[in-house]
VODOMAR-168676 format. One line per field, with one value per residue (C-alpha): residue in one letter; residue number from 1; x, y negated, z negated. Coordinates in nm, 2 decimals, always signed. Example, Ala and Ser with C-alpha at 12.3 -4.5 7.8 and 13.67 -1.06 7.14 Angstrom:
residues 2
resn a | s
resi 1 | 2
px +1.23 | +1.37
py +0.45 | +0.11
pz -0.78 | -0.71
END
This chain:
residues 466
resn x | x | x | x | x | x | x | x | x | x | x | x | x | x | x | x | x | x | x | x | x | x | x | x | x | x | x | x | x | x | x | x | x | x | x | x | x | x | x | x | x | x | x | x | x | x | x | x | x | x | x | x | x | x | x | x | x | x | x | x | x | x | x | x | x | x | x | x | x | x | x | x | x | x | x | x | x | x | x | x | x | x | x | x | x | x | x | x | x | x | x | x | x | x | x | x | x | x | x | x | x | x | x | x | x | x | x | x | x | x | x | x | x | x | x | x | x | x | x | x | x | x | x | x | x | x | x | x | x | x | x | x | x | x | x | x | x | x | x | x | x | x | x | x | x | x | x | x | x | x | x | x | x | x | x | x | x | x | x | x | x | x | x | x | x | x | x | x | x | x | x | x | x | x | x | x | x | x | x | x | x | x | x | x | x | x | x | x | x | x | x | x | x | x | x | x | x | x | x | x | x | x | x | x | x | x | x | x | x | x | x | x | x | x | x | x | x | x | x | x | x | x | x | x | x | x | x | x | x | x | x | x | x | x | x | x | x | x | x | x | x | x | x | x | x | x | x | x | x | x | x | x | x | x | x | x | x | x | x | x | x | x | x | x | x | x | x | x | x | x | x | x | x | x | x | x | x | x | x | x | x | x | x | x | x | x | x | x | x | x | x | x | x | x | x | x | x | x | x | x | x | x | x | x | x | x | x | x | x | x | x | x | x | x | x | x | x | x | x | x | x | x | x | x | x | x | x | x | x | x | x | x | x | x | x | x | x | x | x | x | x | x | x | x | x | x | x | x | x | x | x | x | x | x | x | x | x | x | x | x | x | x | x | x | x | x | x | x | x | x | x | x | x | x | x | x | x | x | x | x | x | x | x | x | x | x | x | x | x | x | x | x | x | x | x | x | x | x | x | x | x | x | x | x | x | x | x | x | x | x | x | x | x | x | x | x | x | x | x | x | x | x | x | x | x | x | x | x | x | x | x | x | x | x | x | x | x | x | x | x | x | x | x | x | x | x | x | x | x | x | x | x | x | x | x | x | x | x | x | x | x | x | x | x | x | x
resi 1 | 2 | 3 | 4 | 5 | 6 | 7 | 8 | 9 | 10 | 11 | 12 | 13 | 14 | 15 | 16 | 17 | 18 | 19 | 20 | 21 | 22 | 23 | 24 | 25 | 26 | 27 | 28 | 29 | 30 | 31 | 32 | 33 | 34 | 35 | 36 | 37 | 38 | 39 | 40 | 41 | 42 | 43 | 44 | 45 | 46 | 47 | 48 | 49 | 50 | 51 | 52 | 53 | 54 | 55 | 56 | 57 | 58 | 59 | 60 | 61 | 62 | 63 | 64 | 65 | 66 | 67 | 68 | 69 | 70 | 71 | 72 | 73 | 74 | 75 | 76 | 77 | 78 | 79 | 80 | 81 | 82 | 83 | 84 | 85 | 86 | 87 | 88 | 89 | 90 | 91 | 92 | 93 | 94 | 95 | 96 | 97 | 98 | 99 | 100 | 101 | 102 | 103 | 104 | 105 | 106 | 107 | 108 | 109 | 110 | 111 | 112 | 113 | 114 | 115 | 116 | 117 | 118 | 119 | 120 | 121 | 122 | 123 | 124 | 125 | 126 | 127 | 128 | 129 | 130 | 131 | 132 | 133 | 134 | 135 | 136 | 137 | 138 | 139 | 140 | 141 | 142 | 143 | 144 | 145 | 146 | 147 | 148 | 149 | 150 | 151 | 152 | 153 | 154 | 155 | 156 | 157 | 158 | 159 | 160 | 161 | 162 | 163 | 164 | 165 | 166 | 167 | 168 | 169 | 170 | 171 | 172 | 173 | 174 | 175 | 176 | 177 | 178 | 179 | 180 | 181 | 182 | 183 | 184 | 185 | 186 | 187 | 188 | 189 | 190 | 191 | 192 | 193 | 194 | 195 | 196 | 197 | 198 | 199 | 200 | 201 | 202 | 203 | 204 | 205 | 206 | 207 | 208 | 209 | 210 | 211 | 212 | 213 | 214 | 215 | 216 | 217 | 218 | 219 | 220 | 221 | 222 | 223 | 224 | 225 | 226 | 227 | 228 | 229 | 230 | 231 | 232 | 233 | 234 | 235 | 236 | 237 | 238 | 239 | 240 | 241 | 242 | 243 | 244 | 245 | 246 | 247 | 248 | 249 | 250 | 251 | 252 | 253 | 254 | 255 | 256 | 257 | 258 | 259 | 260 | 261 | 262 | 263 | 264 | 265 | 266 | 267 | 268 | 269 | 270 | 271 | 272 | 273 | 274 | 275 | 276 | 277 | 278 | 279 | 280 | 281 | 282 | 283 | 284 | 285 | 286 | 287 | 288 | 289 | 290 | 291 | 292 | 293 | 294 | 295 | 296 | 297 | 298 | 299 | 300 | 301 | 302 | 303 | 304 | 305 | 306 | 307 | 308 | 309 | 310 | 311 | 312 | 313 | 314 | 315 | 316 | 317 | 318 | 319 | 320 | 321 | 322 | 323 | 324 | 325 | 326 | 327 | 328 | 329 | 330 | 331 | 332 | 333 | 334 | 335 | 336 | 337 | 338 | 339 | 340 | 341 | 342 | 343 | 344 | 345 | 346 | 347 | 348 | 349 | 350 | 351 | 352 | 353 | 354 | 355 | 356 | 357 | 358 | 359 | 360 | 361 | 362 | 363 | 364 | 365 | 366 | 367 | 368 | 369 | 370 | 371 | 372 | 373 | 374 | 375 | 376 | 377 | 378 | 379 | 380 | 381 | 382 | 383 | 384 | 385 | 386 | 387 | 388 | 389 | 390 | 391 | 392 | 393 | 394 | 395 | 396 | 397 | 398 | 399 | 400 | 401 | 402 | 403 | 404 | 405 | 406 | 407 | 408 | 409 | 410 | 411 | 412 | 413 | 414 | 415 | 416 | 417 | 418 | 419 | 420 | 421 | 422 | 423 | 424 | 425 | 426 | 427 | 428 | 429 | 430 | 431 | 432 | 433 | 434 | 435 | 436 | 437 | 438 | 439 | 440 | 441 | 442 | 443 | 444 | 445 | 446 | 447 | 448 | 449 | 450 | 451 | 452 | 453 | 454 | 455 | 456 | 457 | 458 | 459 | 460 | 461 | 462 | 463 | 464 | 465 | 466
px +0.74 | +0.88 | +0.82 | +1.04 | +0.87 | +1.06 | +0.87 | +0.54 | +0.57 | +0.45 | +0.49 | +0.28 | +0.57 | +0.81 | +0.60 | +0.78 | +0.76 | +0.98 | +0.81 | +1.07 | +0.91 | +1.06 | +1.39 | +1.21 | +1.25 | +0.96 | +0.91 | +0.55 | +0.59 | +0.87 | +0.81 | +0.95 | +1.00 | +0.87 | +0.95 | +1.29 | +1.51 | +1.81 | +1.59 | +1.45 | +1.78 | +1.91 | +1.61 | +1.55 | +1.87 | +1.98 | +1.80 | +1.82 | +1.88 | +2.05 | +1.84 | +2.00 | +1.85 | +1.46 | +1.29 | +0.98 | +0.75 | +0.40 | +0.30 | -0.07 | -0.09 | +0.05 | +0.10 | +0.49 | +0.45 | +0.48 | +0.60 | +0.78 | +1.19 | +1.12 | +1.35 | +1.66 | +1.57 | +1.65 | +1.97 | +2.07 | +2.05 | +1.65 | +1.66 | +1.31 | +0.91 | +0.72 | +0.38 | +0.06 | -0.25 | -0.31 | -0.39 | -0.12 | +0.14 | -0.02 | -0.03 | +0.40 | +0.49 | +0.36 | +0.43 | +0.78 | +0.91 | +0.73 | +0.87 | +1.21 | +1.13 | +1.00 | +1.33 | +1.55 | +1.35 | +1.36 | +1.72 | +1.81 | +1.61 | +1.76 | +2.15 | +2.10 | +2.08 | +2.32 | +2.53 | +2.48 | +2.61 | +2.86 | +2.76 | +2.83 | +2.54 | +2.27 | +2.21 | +1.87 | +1.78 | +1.74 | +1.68 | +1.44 | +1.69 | +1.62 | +1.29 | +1.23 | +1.46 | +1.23 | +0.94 | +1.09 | +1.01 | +0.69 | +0.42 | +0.02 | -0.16 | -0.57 | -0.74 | -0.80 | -0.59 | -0.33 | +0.08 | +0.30 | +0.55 | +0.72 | +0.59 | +0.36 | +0.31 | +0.02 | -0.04 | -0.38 | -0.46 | -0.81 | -0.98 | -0.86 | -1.09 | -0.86 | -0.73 | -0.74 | -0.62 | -0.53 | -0.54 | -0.45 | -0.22 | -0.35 | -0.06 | -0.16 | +0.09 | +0.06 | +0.19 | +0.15 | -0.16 | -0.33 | -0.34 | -0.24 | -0.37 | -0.12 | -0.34 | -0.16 | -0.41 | -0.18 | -0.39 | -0.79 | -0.99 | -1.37 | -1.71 | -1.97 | -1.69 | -1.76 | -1.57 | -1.40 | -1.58 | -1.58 | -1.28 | -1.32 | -1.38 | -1.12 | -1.21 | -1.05 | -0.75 | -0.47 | -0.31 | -0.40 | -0.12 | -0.33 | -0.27 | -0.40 | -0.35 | -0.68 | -0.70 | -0.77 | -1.04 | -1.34 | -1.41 | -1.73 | -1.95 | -1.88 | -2.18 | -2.06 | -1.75 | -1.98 | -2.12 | -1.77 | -1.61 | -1.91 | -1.88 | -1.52 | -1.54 | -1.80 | -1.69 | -1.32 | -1.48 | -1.67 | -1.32 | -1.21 | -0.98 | -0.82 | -0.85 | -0.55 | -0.56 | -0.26 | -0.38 | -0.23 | -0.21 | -0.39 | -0.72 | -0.76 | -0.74 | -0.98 | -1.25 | -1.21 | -1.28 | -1.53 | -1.73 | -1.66 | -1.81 | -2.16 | -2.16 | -2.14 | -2.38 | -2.63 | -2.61 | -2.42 | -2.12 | -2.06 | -1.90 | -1.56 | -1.23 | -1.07 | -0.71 | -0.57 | -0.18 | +0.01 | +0.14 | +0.12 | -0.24 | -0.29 | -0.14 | -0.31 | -0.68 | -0.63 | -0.50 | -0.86 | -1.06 | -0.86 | -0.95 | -1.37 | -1.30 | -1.23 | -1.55 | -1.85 | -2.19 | -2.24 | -1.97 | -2.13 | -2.46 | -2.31 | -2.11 | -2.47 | -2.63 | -2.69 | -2.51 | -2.21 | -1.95 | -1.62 | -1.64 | -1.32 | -1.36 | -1.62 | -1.62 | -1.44 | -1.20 | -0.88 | -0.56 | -0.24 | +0.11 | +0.30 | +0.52 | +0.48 | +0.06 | +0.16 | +0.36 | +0.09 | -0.18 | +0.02 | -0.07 | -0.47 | -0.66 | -1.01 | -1.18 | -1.01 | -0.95 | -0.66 | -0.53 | -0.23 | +0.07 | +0.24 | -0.06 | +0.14 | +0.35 | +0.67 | +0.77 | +0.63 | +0.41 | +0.21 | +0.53 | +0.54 | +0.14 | +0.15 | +0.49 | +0.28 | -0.05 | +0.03 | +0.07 | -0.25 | -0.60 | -0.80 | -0.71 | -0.76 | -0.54 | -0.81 | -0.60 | -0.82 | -0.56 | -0.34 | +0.00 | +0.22 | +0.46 | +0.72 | +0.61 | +0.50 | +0.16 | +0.14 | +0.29 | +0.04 | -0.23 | -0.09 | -0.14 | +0.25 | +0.23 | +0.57 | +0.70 | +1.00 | +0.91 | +1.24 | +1.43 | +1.25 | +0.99 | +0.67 | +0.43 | +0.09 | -0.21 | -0.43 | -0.74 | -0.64 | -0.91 | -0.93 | -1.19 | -1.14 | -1.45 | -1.23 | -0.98 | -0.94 | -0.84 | -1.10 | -1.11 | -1.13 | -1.48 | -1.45 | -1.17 | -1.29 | -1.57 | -1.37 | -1.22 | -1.51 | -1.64 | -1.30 | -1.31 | -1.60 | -1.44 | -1.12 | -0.91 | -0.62 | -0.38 | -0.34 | -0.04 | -0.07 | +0.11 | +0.12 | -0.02 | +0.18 | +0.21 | -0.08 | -0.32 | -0.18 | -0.25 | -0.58 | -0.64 | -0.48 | -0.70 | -1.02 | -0.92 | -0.85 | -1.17 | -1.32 | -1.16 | -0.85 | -0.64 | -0.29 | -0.27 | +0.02 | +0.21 | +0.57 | +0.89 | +1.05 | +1.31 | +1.10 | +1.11 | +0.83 | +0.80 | +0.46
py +2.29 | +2.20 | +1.92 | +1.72 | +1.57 | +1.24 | +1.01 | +0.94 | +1.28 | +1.37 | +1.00 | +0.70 | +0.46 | +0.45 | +0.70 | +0.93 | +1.22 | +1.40 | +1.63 | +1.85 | +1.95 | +2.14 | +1.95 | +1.57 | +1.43 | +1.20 | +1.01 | +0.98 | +0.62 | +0.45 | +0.26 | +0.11 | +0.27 | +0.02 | +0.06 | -0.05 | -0.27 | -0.08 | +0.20 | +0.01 | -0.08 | +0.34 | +0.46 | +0.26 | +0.21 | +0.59 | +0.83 | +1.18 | +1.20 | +1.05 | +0.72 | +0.71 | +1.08 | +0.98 | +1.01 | +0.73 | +0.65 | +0.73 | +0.45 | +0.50 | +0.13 | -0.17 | -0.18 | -0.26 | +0.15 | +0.30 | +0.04 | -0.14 | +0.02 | +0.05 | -0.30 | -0.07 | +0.21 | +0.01 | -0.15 | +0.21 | +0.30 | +0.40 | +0.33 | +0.47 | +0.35 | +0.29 | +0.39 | +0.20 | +0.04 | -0.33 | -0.43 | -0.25 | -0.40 | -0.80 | -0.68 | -0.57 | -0.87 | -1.10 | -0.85 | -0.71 | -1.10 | -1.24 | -0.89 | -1.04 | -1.34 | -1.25 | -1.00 | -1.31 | -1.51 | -1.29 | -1.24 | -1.59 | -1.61 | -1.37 | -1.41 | -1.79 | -1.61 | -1.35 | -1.64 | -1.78 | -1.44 | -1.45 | -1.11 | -1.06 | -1.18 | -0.89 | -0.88 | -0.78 | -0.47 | -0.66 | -0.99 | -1.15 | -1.09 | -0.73 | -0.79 | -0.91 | -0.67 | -0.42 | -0.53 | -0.46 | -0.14 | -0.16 | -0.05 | -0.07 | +0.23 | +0.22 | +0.45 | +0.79 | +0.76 | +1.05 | +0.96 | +1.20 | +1.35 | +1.65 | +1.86 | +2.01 | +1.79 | +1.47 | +1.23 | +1.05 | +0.79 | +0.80 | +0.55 | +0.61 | +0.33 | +0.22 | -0.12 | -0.35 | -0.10 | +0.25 | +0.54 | +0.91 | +1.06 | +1.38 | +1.58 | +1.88 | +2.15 | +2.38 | +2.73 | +3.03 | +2.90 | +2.80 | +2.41 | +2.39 | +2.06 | +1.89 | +1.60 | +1.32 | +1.14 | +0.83 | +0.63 | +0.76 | +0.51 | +0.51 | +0.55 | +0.25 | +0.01 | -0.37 | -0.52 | -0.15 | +0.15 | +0.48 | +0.72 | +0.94 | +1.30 | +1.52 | +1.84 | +2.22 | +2.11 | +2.38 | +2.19 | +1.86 | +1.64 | +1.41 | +1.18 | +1.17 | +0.83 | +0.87 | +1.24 | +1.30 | +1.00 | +0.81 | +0.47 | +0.24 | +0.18 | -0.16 | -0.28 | -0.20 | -0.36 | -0.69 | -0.68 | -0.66 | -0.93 | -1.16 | -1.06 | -1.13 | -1.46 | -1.62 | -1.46 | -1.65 | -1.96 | -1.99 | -1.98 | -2.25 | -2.03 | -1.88 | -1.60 | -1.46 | -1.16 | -0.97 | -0.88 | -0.69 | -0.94 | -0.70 | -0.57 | -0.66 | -0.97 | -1.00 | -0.76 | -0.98 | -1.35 | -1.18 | -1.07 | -1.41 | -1.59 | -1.35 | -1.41 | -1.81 | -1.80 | -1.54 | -1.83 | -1.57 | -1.78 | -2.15 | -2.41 | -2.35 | -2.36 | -2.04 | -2.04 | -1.78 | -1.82 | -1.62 | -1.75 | -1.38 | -1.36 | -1.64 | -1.53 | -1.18 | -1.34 | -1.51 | -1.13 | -1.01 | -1.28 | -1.18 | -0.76 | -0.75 | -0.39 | -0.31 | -0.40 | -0.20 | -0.36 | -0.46 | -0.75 | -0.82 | -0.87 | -1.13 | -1.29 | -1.37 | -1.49 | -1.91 | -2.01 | -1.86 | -2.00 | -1.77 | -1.46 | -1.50 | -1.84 | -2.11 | -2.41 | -2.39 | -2.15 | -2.30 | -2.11 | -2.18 | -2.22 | -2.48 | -2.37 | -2.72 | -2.71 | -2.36 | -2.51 | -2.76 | -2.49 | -2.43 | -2.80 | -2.69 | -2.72 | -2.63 | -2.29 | -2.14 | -1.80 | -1.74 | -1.46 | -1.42 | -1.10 | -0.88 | -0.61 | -0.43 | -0.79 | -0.66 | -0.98 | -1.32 | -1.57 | -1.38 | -1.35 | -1.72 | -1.73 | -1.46 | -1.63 | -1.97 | -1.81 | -1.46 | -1.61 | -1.83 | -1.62 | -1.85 | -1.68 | -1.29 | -1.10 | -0.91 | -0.56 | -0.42 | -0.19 | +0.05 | +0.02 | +0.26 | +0.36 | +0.13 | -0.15 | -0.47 | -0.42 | -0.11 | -0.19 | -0.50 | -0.24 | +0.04 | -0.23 | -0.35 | -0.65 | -0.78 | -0.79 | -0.92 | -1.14 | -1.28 | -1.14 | -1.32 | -1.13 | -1.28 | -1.19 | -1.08 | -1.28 | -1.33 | -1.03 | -0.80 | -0.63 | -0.37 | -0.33 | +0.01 | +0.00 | -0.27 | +0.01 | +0.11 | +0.46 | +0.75 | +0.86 | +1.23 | +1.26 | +1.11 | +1.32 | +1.67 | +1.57 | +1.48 | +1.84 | +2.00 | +1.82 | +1.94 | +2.26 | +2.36 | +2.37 | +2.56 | +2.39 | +2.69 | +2.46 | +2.14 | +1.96 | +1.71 | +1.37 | +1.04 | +1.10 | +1.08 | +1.45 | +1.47 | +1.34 | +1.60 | +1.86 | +1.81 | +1.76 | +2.07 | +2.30 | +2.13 | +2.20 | +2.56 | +2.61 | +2.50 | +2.80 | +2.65 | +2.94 | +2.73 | +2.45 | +2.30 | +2.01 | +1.94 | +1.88 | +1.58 | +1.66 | +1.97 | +2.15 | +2.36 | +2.55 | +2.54
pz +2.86 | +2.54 | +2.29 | +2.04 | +1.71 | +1.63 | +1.47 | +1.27 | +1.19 | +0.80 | +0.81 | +1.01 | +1.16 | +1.44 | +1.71 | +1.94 | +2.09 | +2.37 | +2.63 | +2.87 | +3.16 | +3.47 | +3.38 | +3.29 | +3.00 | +2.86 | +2.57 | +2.42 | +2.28 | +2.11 | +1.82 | +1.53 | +1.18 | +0.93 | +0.58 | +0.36 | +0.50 | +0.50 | +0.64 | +0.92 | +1.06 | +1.03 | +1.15 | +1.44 | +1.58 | +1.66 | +1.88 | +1.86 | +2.25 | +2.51 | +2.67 | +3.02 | +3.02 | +2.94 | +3.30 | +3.17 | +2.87 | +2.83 | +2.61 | +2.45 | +2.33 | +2.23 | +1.87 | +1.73 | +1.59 | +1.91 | +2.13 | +1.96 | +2.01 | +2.40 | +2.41 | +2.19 | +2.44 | +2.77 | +2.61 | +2.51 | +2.86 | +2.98 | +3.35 | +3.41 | +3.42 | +3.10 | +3.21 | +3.06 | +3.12 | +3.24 | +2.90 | +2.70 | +2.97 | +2.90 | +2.53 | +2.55 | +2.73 | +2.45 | +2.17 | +2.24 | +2.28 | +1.96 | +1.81 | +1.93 | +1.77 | +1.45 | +1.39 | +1.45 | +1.25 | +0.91 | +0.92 | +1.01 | +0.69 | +0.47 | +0.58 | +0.37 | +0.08 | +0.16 | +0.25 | -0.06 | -0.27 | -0.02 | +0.18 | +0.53 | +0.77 | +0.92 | +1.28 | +1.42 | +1.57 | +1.90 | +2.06 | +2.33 | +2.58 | +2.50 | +2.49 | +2.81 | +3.00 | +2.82 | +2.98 | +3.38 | +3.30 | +3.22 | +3.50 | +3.46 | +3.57 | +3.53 | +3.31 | +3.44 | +3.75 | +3.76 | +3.74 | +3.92 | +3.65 | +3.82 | +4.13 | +3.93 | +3.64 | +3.62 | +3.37 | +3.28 | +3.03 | +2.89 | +2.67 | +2.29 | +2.19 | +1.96 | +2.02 | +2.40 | +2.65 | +2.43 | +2.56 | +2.50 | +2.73 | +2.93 | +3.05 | +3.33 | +3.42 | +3.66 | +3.63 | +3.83 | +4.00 | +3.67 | +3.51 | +3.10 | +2.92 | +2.68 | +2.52 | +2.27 | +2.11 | +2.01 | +1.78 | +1.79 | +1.78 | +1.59 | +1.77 | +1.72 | +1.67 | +1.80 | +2.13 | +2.30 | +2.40 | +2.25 | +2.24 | +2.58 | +2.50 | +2.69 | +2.82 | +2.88 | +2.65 | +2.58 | +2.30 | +2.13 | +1.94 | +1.71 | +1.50 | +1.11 | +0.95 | +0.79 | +0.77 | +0.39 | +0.35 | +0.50 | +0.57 | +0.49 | +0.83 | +1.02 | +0.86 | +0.48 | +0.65 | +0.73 | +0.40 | +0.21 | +0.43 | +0.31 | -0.06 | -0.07 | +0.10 | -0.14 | -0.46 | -0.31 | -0.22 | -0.59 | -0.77 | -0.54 | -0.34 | -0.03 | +0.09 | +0.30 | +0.52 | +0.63 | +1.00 | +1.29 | +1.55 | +1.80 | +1.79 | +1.38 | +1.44 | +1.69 | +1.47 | +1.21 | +1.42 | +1.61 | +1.24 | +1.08 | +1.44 | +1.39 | +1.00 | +1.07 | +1.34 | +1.12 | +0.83 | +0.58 | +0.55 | +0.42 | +0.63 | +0.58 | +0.79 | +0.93 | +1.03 | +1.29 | +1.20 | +1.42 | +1.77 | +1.87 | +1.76 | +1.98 | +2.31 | +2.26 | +2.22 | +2.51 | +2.67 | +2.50 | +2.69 | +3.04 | +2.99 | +2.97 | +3.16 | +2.81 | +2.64 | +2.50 | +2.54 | +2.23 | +2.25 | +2.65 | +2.52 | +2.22 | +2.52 | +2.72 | +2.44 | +2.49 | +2.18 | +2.24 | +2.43 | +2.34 | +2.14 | +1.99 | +1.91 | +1.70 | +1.57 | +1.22 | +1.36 | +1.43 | +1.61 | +1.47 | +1.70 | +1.54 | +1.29 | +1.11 | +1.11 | +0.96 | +0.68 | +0.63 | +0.52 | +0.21 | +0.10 | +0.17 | -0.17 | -0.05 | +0.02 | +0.36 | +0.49 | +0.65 | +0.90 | +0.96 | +1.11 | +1.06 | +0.91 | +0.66 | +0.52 | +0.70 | +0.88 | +1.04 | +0.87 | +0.67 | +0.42 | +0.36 | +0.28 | +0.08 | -0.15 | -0.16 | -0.28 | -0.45 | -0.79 | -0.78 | -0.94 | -0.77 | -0.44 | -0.24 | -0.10 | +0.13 | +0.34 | +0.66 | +0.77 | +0.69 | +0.46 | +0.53 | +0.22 | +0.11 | +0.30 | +0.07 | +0.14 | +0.00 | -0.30 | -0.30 | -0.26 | -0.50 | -0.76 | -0.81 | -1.05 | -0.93 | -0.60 | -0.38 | -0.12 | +0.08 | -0.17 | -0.44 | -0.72 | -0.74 | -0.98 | -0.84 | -0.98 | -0.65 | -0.65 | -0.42 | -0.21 | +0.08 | +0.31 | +0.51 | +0.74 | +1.00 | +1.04 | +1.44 | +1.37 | +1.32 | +0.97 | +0.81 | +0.95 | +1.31 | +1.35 | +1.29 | +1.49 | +1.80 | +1.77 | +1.75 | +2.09 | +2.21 | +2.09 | +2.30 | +2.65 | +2.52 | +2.24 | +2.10 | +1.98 | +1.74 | +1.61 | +1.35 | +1.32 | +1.26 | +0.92 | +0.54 | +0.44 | +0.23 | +0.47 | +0.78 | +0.56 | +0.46 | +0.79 | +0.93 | +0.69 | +0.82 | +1.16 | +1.09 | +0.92 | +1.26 | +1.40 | +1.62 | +1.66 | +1.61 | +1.38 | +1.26 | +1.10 | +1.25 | +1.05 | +1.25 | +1.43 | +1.56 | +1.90 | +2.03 | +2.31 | +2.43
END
């Protein structure tokens, strides 16, 4: 068995990995590179292998960073299964066609202007045709129900606990009457966290691949979360302003309506109107409210309670489709928060709310996730005091504030803590991605002071034998 590093390695974007086994070849998600434009379109549309030779995905979860090139696979040629749970596959449906969709949408937008210097006109990476031919592939397979790879080769998806439906993918081998454990983590997900259930500890593990998005730092506790989110809202809503959250449509999203519906109800918030503005957003709450085999008890017990009706859902909140009730929230002039895609202020309608309320000092720019480098909200984070928005500088006068404790991956401490429960029933062998350098290095000399035999961070491109 041998495994290929290809991406989100030393860097957090565009996941996949390629497992050969007894003559398969399988990809460990496919997701897109974010970053620079010009990147974006190198990056994503070249693989270092041959589709029409991939025997299926193993897709850990929904989000656009590891699913979200499965539509350039097929058209390249993939002919096989793309394994994932019920949830991820209801997630990919709606996600891989508004993915369509949005990459349409922001080069119809930028070929004006390159029409107007007289450059040629961009392309997208793919369209919704390829979208939806992506998602005939697709096959739902329960948690912890074993899919037949080779003769002697099973995989299992466990609960990652990370966002609706994520799971880590549990690869068993057997060789010469004995059963090895390859273990990819995709994106680990937090203990304690509201709405999903704790990350599922795996057991008599050979080698883990995890990831390290959050491997040199710690986050505040979902309460210090709360408390944030309040503080930032009224401090906004005394300068008269909005305050505009860049939001991954899935699982973010729903967090973040979910701790503005118990701070309304608890009386900690002033009347004011919330706006959900992303179609996606939309059609994946309604995905949330059709998966409760997903939930922890937490959000069960809020769902019995007499005055609520929808946990997703209250009475100032207000879901957005129409692009022209979009448009109209730019003309708002009272105190409103608005959510809106893509997370990191790559694409889609949070680019057009941040252009209209950037410059204004009235308003927040509030980040709950992470910004991977060279994307705009990064440099919105790293404290750039101009930036280009549709080709356009803007200067940055909004407060800008980031609230870490409403991230859905397991930081520094929560991950060297889910090795360690690991580590007990065998662990020789980790492999760190999914992390920028820095961070999967730290990590990788924590691990080794835990006493891992093997640790190490991949170059991409990298093939190991294990």
């Amino acid at each position: 068995m041998r495994i290929q590093f290809l991406g989100a390695v030393r860097s957090v974007t565009g996941a996949r990995h390629r497992l050969e086994i007894a003559g398969k070849s399988i990809l460990l998600d496919c997701g897109l590179f974010q970053g620079r434009r010009q990147d974006f379109f190198d990056r994503n549309q070249r693989f270092e292998f041959r589709p029409a030779g991939v025997d299926a995905v193993l897709l850990s979860h929904a989000h656009i960073d590891h699913s979200g090139n499965i539509p350039t696979l097929v058209r390249e040629g993939f002919a096989g299964h793309v394994y994932a749970t019920p949830a991820t596959v209801d997630l990919c449906s709606a996600m891989l066609r508004d993915s369509a969709h949005v990459l349409a949408a922001d080069v119809a937008y930028v070929n004006k202007k390159r029409a107007r210097k007289g450059e040629p006109p961009l392309k997208p990476l793919y369209s919704l045709d390829d979208a939806l031919a992506a998602v005939e592939h697709f096959l739902g397979v329960g948690y912890n129900r074993p899919i037949p790879l080779t003769d002697e080769a099973t995989a299992t998806f466990r609960d990652a606990g990370h966002i609706l439906g994520s799971a880590m993918v549990e690869v068993a081998v057997r060789e010469n009457g004995h059963t090895r454990k390859v273990v990819y983590s995709g994106d680990l997900g937090r203990p304690n966290l509201p709405i999903l259930r704790n990350p599922y500890v795996v057991q008599d593990v050979d080698t883990l691949i995890l990831e390290s998005t959050y491997g040199d730092r710690t986050h505040e506790s979902p309460v210090e979360a709360e408390a944030q989110l309040q503080r930032v809202i009224l401090d906004t809503v005394r300068r008269g302003g909005k305050v505009i959250i860049p939001a991954f449509a899935v699982g973010r999203t729903q967090e973040l309506v979910y701790a503005l519906h118990r701070l309304t109800l608890a009386g900690k918030l002033p009347e004011l109107p919330v706006f959900v503005d992303s179609p996606l957003a939309v059609n994946v709450t309604e995905i949330f409210r059709l998966h409760p085999e997903c939930y922890d008890r937490e959000i069960n017990a809020f769902i019995e309670r007499a005055d609520v009706e929808d946990a997703f859902g209250f009475r100032r909140l207000r879901y957005v489709r129409d692009v022209e009730e979009s448009k109209a929230l730019n003309a708002l002039k009272e105190p409103a928060v608005i959510i809106s895609a893509s997370g990191m202020c790559e694409a889609g309608r949070i680019l057009h709310h941040l252009k209209n309320n950037i410059e204004d000092p009235r308003n927040t720019i509030l980040f709950v996730g992470y910004q991977a480098e060279q994307t705009l909200g990064r440099k919105i984070v790293d404290g750039w005091h101009k930036v280009r928005i549709f080709g356009e500088e803007y200067t940055v006068r909004a407060a800008v504030e980031r609230i870490d404790g409403y991230s859905a991956h397991a930081d520094r401490d929560e991950l060297l803590d889910y090795v360690r429960q690991v580590r007990r029933t065998g662990l020789r062998r980790v492999f760190i991605v999914h992390g920028e350098e820095h961070a999967s290095l730290s990590l990788a000399d924590a691990i080794r002071e835990l006493g891992v035999p093997e640790v190490h961070v991949p170059m991409p491109g990298e093939t190991v034998e294990l």
